[in-house]
PLY file of the C-alpha trace (Angstrom):
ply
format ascii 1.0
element vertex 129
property float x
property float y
property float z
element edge 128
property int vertex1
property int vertex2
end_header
75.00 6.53 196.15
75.99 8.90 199.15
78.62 10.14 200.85
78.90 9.70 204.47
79.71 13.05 206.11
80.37 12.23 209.92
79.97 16.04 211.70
77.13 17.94 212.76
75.84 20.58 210.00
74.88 24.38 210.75
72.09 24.93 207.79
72.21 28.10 208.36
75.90 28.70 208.02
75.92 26.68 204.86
72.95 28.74 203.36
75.39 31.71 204.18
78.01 30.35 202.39
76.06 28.95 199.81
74.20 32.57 198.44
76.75 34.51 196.85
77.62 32.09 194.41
74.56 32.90 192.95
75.62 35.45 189.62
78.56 35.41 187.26
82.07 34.94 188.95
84.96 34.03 187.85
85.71 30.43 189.31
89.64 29.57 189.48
89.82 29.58 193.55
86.62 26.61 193.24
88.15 24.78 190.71
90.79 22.24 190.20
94.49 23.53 189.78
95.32 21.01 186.77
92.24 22.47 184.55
93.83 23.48 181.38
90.51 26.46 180.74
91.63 29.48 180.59
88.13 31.25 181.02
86.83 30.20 184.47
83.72 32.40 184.33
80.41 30.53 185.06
77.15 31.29 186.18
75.00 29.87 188.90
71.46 30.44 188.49
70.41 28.28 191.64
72.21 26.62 195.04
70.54 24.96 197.58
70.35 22.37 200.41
67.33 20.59 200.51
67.42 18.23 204.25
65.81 14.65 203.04
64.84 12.02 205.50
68.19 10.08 204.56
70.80 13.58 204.84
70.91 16.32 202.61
70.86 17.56 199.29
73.09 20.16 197.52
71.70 21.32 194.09
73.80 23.56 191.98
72.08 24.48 188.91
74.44 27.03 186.54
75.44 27.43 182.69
78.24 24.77 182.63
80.97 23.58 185.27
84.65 23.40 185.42
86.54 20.63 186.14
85.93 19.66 189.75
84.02 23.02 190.47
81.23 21.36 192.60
83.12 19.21 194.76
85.53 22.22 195.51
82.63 24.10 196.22
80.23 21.76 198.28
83.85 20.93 200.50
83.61 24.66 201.09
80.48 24.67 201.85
80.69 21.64 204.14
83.33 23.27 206.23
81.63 26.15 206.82
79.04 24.10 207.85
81.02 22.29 210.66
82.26 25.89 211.94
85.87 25.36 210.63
85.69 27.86 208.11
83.58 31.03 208.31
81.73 31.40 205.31
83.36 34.64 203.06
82.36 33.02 199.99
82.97 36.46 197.97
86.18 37.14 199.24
87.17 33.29 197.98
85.55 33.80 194.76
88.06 37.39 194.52
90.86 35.85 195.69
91.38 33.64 192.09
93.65 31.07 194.14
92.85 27.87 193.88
95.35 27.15 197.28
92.82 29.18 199.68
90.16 26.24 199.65
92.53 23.34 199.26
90.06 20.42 199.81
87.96 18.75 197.18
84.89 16.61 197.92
84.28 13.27 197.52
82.82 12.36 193.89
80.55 9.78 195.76
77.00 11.28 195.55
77.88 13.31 192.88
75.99 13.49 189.97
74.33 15.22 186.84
70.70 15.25 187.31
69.87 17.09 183.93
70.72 18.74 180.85
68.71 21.44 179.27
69.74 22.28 175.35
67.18 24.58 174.26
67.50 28.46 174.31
69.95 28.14 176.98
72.09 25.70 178.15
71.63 24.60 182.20
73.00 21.86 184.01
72.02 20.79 187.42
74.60 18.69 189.73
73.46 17.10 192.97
75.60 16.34 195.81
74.05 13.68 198.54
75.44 13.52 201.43
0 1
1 2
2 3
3 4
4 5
5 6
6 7
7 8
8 9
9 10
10 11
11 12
12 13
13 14
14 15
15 16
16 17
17 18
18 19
19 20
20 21
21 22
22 23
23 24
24 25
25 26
26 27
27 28
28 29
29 30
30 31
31 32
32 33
33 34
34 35
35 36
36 37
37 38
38 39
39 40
40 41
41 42
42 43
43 44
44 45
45 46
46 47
47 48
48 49
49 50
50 51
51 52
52 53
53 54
54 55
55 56
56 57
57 58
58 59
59 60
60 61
61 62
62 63
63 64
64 65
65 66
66 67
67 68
68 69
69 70
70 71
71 72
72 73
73 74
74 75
75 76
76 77
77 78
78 79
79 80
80 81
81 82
82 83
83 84
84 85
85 86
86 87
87 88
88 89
89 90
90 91
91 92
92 93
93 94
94 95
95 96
96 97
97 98
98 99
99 100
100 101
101 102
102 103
103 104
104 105
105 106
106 107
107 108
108 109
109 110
110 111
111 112
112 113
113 114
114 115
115 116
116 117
117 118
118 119
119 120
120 121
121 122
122 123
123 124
124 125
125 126
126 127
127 128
């Protein structure tokens, strides 16, 4: 399943937005506001947008997820991407307030691609727009 995504896309402001979540951050402003986890530090190891014949691809491969973390984050990214937003993913990630990206993206085209247990734990979410 997809989402449908009706505005024109700037890769390259996307791929701006996109690299700094690469690391350890602490995640409160890109995650939801009802999460009851106090410790919102994650890690992404990977975060990319991969243009298919039928859209795009976001894949977000990290250490574990909070509660609505990736659609809070592709939303960001997806503004950005339309020019509404300019991408200051670092300052986001600093501010720790959940109220400075206040949309969420759709769950449609969300989902977990893999798990790995071994040594150390990855997951990998997809979004398809």
């Amino acid at each position: 399943m997809k989402t449908h995504y009706p505005y024109a896309l700037d890769i390259a402001a996307m791929k701006e937005a996109m690299h700094p979540f690469i690391g350890t951050h602490d995640f409160t402003t890109f995650s939801s506001a009802k999460g009851e986890i106090k410790n919102k530090v994650r890690t992404i190891k990977e975060f990319k947008v991969l243009e298919t014949n039928d859209g795009f691809d976001f894949v977000i491969t990290g250490t574990g997820f909070l509660y609505n973390m990736v659609r809070v984050i592709a939303a960001y990214v997806l503004e950005c991407g339309r020019g509404i937003r300019t991408p200051d993913t670092l300052n986001m990630i600093a501010a720790k307030d959940r109220t400075v990206i206040p949309k969420t993206a759709p769950a449609e085209g969300l989902y977990l691609e893999k798990v790995w247990y071994k040594n150390v734990k990855v997951v990998m979410k997809t979004l398809t727009l």
